[in-house]
N, C-alpha and C positions, 0 to 999 in steps of 0.2 A: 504494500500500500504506500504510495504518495502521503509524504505528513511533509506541512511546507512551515516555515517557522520565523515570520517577518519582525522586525523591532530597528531601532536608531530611529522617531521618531522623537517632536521636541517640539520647543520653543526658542525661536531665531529672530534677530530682527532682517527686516528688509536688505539685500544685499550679502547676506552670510549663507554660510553653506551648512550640509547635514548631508551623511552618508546614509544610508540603510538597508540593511542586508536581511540576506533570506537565507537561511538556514537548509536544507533541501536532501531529503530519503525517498529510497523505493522509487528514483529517476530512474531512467532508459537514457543515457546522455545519449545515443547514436540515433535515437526519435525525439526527443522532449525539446519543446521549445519554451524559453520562459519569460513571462512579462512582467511589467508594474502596471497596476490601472490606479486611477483616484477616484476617489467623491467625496465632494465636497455638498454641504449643509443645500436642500432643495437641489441637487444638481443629481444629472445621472452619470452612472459610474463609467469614466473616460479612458481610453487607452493613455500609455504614458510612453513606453520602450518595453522593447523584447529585445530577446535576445536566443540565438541556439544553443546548446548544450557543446555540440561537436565541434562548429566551426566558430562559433562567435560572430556570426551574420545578426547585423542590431535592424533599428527600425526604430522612430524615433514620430511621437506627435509634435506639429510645426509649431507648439507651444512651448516646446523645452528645447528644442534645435540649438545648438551652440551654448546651452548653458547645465545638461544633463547627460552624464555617461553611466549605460547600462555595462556591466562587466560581470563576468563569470571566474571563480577558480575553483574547476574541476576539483583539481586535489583534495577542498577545504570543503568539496559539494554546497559551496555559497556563493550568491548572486548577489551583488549589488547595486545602487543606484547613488550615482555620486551626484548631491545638487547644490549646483551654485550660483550664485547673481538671484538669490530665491526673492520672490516679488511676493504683496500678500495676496492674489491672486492663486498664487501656489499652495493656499491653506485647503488642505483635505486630508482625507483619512487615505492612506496609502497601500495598497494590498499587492504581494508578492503571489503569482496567479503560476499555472502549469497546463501545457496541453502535449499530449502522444502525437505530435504532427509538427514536422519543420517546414510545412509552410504557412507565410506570416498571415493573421489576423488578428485587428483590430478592437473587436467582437469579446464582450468580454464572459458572450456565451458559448463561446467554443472553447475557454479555459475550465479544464472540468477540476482542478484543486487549489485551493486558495489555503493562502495565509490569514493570522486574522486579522488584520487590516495594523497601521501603526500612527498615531496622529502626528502630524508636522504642522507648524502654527507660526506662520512668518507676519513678524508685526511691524507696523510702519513706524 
């Protein structure tokens, strides 16, 4: 079984950074591809970055472009998302997501294992 295990979560202000990582068992690295999605308070829940298990092929929402890197080490079976230049636009609950399939989507109903979300809280 898939058990995914998110946290770094916080409270930043505007312009600082937070890393946060996923802890991650019972992958398939040579199928599994892995995401981050958000949501945030009245909003539905939004792709962020993916990323592969095998090759490290990312995928990025034009909302974090140039200021968010999804990375993997295999070794440590943990995923993380490094963010920075964080805007308070950026305040949501954050969830470490998994789907048996290396091709990408966006969709955060074709992730069938989730983390359980981690709250990031960037204040102006």
């Amino acid at each position: 079984q898939v058990q995914l295990v998110d946290c770094g979560g916080g409270l930043v202000q505007a312009g600082g950074s937070l890393r946060l990582s996923c802890a991650a068992s019972g992958l398939i690295f040579s199928s599994h591809r892995m995401g981050w999605f958000r949501q945030a308070p009245g909003k539905e829940r939004e792709f962020v970055a993916s990323i592969t298990w095998r090759d490290g092929i990312t995928y990025y929402a034009d909302s974090v472009k140039g200021r968010f890197t999804i990375s993997r080490d295999n070794a440590k079976n943990t995923v993380f998302l490094q963010m920075n230049s964080l805007k308070p636009e950026d305040t949501a609950v954050y969830y470490c997501a998994a789907r048996r399939s290396l091709i990408f989507s966006r969709s955060s109903a074709d992730y069938s294992d989730w983390g359980q979300g981690t709250q990031v809280t960037v204040s102006t």
